[in-house]
DSSP file (Angstrom, degrees, kcal/mol; ACC not computed):
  #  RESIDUE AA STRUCTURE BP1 BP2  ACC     N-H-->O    O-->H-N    N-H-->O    O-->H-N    TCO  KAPPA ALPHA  PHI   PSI    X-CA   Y-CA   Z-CA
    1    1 A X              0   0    0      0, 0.0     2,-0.9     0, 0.0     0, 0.0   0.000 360.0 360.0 360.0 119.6   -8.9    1.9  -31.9
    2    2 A X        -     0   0    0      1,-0.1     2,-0.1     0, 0.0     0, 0.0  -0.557 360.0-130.8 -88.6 125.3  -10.4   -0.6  -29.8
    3    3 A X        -     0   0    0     -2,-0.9     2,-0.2     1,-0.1    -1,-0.1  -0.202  24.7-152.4 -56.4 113.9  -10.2   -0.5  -26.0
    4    4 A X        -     0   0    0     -2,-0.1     2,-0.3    11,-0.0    -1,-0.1  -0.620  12.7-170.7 -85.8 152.9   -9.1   -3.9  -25.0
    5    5 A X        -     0   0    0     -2,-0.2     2,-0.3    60,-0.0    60,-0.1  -0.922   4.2-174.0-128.1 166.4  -10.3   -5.2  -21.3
    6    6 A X        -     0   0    0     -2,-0.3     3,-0.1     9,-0.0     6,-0.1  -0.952  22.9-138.6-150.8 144.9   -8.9   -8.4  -19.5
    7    7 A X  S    S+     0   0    0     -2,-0.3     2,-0.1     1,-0.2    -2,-0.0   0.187  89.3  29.1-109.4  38.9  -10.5   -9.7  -16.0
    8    8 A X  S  >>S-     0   0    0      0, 0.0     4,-1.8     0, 0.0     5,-0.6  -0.689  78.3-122.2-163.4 111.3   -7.3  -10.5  -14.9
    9    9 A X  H  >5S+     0   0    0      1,-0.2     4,-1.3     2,-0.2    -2,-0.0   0.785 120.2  50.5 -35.9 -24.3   -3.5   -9.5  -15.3
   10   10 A X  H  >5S+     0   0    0      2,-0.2     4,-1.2     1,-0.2    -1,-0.2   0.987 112.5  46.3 -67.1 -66.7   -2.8  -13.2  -16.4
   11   11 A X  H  >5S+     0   0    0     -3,-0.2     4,-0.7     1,-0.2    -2,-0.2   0.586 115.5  45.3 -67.8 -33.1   -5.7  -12.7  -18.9
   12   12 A X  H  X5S+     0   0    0     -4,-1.8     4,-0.8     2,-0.2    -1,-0.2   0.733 107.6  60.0 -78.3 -30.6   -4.3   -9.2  -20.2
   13   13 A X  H  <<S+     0   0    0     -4,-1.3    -2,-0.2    -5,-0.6    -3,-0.1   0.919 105.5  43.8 -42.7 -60.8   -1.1  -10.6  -20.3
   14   14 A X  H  < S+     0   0    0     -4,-1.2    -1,-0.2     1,-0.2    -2,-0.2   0.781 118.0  45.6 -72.8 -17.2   -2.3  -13.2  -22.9
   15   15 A X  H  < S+     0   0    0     -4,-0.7    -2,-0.2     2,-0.1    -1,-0.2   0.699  82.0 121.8 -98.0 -14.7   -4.4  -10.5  -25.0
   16   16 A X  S  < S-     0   0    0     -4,-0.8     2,-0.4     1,-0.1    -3,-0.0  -0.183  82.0 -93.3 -43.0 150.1   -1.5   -7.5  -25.2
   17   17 A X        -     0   0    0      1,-0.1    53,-0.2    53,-0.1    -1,-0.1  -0.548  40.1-163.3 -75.1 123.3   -0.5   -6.6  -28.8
   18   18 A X        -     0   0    0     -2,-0.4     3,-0.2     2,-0.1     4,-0.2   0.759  17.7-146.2 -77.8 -43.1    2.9   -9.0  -29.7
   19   19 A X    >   -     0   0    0      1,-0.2     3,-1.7     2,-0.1     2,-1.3   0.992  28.2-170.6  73.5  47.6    3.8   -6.9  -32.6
   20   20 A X  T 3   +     0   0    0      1,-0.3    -1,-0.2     3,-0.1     3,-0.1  -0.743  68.7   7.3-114.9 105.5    5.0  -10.3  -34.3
   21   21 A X  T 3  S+     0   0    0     -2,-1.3    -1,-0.3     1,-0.7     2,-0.2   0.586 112.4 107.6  99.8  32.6    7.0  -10.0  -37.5
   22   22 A X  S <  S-     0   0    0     -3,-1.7    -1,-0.7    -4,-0.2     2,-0.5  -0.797  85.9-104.8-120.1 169.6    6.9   -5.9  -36.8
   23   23 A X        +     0   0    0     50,-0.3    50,-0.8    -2,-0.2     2,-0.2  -0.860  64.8 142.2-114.7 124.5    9.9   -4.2  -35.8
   24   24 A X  E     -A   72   0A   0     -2,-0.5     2,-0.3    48,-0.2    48,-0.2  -0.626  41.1-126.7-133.9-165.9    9.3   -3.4  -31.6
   25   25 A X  E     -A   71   0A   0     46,-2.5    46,-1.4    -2,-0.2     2,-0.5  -0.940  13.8-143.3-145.0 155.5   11.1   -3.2  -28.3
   26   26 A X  E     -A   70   0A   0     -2,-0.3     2,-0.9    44,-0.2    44,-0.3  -0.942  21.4-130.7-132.9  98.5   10.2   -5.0  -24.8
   27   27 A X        -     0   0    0     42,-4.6     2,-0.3    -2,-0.5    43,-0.0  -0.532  18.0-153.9 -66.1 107.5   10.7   -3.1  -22.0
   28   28 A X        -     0   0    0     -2,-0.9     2,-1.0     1,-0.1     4,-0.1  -0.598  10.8-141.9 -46.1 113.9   12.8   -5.1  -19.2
   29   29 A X        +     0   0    0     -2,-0.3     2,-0.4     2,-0.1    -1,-0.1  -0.732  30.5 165.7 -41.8  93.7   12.3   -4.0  -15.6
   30   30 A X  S    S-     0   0    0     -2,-1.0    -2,-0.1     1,-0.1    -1,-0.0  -0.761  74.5 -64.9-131.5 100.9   15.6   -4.2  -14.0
   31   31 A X  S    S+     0   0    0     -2,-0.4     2,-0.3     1,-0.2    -2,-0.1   0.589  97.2 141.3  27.6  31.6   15.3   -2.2  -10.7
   32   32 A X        -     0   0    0     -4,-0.1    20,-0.7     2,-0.0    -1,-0.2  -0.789  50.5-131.6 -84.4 147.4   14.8    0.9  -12.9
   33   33 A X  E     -B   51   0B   0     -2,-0.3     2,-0.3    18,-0.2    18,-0.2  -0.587  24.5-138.3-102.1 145.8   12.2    3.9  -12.0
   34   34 A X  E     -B   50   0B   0     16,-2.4    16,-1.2    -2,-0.1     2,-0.8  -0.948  10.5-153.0-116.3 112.3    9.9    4.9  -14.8
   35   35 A X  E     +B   49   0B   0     -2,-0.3     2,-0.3    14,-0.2    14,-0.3  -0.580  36.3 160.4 -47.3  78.4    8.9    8.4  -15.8
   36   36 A X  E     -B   48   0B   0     12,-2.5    12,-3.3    -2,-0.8     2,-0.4  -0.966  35.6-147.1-140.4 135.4    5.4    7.9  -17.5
   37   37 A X  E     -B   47   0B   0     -2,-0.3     2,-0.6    10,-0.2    10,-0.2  -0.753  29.0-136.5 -92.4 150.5    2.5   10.3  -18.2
   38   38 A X  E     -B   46   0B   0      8,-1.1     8,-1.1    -2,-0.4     2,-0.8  -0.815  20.3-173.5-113.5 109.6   -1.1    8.5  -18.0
   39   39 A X  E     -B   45   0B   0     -2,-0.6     6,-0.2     6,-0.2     2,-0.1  -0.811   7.8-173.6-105.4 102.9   -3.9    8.8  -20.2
   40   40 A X    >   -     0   0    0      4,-1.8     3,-1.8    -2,-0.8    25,-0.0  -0.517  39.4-114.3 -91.1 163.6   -7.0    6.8  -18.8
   41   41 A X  T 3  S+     0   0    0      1,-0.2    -1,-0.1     2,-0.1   -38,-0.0   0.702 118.6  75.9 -61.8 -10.7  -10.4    6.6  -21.5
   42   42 A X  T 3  S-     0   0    0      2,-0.1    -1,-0.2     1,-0.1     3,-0.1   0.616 115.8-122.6 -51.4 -33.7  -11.8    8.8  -18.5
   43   43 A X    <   +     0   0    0     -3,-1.8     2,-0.3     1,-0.2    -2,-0.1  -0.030  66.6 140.6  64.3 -10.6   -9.6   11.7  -20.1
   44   44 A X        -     0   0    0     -5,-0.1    -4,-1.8     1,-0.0     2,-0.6  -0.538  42.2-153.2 -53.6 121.6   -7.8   12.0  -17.0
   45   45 A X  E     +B   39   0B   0     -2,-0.3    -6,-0.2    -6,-0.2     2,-0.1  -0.909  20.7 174.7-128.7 113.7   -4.2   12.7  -17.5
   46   46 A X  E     -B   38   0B   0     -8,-1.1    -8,-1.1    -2,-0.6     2,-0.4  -0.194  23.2-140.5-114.9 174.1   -2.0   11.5  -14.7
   47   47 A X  E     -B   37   0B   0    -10,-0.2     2,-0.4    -2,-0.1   -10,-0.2  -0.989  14.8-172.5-151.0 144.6    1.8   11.3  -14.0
   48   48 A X  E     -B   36   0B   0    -12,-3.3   -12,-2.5    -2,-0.4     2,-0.1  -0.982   8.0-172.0-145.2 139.3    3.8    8.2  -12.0
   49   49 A X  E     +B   35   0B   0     -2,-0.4     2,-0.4   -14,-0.3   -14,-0.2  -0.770  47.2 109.1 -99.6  56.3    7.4    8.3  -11.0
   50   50 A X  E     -B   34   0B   0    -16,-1.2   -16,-2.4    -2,-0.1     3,-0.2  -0.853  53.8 -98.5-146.5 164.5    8.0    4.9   -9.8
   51   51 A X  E    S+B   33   0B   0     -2,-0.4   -18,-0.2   -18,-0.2     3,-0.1  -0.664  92.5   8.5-102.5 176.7    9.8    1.0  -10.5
   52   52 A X  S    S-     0   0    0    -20,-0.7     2,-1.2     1,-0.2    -1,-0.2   0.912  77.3-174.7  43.7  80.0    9.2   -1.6  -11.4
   53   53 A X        +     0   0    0     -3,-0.2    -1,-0.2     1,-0.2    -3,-0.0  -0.679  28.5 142.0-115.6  89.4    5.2   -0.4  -13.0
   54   54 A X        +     0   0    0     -2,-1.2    13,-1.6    -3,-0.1    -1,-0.2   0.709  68.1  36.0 -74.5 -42.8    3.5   -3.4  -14.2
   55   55 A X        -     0   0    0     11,-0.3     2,-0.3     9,-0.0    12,-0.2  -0.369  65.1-169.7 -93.1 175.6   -0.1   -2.3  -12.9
   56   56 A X        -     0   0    0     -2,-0.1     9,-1.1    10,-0.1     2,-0.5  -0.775  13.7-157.9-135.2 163.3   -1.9    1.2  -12.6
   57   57 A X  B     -C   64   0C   0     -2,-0.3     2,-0.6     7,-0.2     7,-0.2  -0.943  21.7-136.1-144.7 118.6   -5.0    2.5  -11.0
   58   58 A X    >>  -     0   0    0      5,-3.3     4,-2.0    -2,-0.5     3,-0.8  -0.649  17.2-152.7 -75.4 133.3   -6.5    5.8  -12.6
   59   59 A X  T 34 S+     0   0    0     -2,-0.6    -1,-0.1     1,-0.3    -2,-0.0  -0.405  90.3  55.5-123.7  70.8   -7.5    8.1   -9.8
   60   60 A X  T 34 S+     0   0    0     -2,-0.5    -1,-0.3   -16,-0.1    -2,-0.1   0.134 129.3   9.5-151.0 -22.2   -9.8    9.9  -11.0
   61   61 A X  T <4 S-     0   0    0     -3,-0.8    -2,-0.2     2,-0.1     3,-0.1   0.511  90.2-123.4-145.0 -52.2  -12.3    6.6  -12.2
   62   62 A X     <  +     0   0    0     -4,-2.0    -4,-0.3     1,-0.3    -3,-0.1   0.124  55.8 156.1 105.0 -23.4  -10.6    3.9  -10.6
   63   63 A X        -     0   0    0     -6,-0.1    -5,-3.3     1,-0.0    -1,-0.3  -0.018  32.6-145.0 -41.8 131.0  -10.2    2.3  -13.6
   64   64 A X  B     -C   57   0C   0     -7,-0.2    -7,-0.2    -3,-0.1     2,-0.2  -0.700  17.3-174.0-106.4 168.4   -6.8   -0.5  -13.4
   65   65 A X        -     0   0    0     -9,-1.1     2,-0.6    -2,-0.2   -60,-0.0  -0.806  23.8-132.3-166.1 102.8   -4.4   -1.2  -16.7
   66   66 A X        -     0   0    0     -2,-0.2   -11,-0.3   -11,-0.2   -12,-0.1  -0.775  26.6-128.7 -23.6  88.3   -1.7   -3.5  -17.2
   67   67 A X        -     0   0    0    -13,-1.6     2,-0.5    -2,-0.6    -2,-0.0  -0.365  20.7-139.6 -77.2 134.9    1.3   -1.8  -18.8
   68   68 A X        -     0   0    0      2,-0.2   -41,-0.1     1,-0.1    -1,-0.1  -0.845   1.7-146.3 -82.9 116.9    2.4   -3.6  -21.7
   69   69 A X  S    S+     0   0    0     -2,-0.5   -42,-4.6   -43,-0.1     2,-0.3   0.264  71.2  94.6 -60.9   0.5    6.1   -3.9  -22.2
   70   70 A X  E     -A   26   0A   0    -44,-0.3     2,-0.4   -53,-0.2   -44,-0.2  -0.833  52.8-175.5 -98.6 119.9    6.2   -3.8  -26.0
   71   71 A X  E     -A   25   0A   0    -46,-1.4   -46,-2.5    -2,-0.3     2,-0.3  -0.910  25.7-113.0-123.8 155.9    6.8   -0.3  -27.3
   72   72 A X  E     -A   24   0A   0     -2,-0.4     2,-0.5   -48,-0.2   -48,-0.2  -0.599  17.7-139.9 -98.8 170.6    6.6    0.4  -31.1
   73   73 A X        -     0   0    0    -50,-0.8   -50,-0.3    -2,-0.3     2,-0.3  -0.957   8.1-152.3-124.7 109.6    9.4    1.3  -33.0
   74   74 A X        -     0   0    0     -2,-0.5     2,-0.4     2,-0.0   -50,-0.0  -0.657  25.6-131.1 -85.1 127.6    9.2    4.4  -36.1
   75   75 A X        -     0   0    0     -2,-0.3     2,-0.4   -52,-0.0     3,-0.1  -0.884  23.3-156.2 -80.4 135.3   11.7    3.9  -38.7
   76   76 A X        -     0   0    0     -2,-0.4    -2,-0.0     1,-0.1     4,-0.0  -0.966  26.1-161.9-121.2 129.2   13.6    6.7  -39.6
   77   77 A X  S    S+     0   0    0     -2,-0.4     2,-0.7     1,-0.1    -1,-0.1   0.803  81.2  73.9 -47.4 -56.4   15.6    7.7  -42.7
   78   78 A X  S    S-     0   0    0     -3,-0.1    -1,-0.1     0, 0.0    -2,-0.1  -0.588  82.2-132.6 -76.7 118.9   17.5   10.3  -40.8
   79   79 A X        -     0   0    0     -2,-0.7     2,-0.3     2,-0.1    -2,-0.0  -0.508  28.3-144.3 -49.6 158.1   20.6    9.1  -38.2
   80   80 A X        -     0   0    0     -4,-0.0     3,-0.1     0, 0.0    -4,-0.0  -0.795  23.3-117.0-108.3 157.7   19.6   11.5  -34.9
   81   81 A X  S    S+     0   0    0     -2,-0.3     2,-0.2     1,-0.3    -2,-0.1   0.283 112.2  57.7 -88.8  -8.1   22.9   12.3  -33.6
   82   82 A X  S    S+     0   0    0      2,-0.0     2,-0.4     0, 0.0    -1,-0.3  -0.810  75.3 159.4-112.4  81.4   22.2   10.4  -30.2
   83   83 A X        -     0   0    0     -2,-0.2     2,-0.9    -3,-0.1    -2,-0.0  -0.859  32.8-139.9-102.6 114.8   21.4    7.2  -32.1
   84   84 A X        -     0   0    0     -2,-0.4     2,-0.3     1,-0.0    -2,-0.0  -0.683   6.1-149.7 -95.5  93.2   21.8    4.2  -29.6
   85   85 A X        -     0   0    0     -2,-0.9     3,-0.0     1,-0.1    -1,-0.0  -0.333  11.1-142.6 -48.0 101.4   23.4    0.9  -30.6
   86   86 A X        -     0   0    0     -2,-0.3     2,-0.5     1,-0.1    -1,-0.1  -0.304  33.8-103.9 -64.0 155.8   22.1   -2.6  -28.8
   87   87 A X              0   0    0      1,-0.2    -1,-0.1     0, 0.0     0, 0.0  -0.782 360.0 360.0 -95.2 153.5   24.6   -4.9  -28.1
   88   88 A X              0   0    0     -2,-0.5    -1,-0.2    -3,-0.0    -2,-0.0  -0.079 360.0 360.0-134.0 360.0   24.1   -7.6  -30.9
């Protein structure tokens, strides 16, 4: 996997993975808190409880990240029994 870097959010913005003509999701922020564990290249493994999280800063290296709003999407064969329907 190759570590991507940008020297700007604007500039990470334009290089984040599109996923285009794969089947994904784009997470909205709309005044929701997010629950996310943090894996920097450091190896440092972090935890954030907070909205709206466009940015992060590893505090352990210092290192900063853009969070990408495109998550992928597994197809699965089997319905799971809390299967969520978008409105279409």
């Amino acid at each position: 996997m190759k570590i991507k870097k940008a020297k700007t959010e604007k500039e990470a913005w334009q290089i984040q993975e599109r996923y285009s003509g794969r089947p994904h999701g784009w997470v909205q922020w709309k005044n929701t808190n997010v629950c996310m564990d943090v894996h920097c290249k450091c190896g440092h493994m972090s935890h954030i409880d907070e909205m709206f999280v466009y940015s992060i800063k590893c505090p352990n290296c210092g290192t900063c990240y853009m969070v990408n709003g495109h998550i992928e999407l597994i197809e699965i064969e089997e319905e799971p029994e809390n299967v969520k329907h978008p409105n279409i």
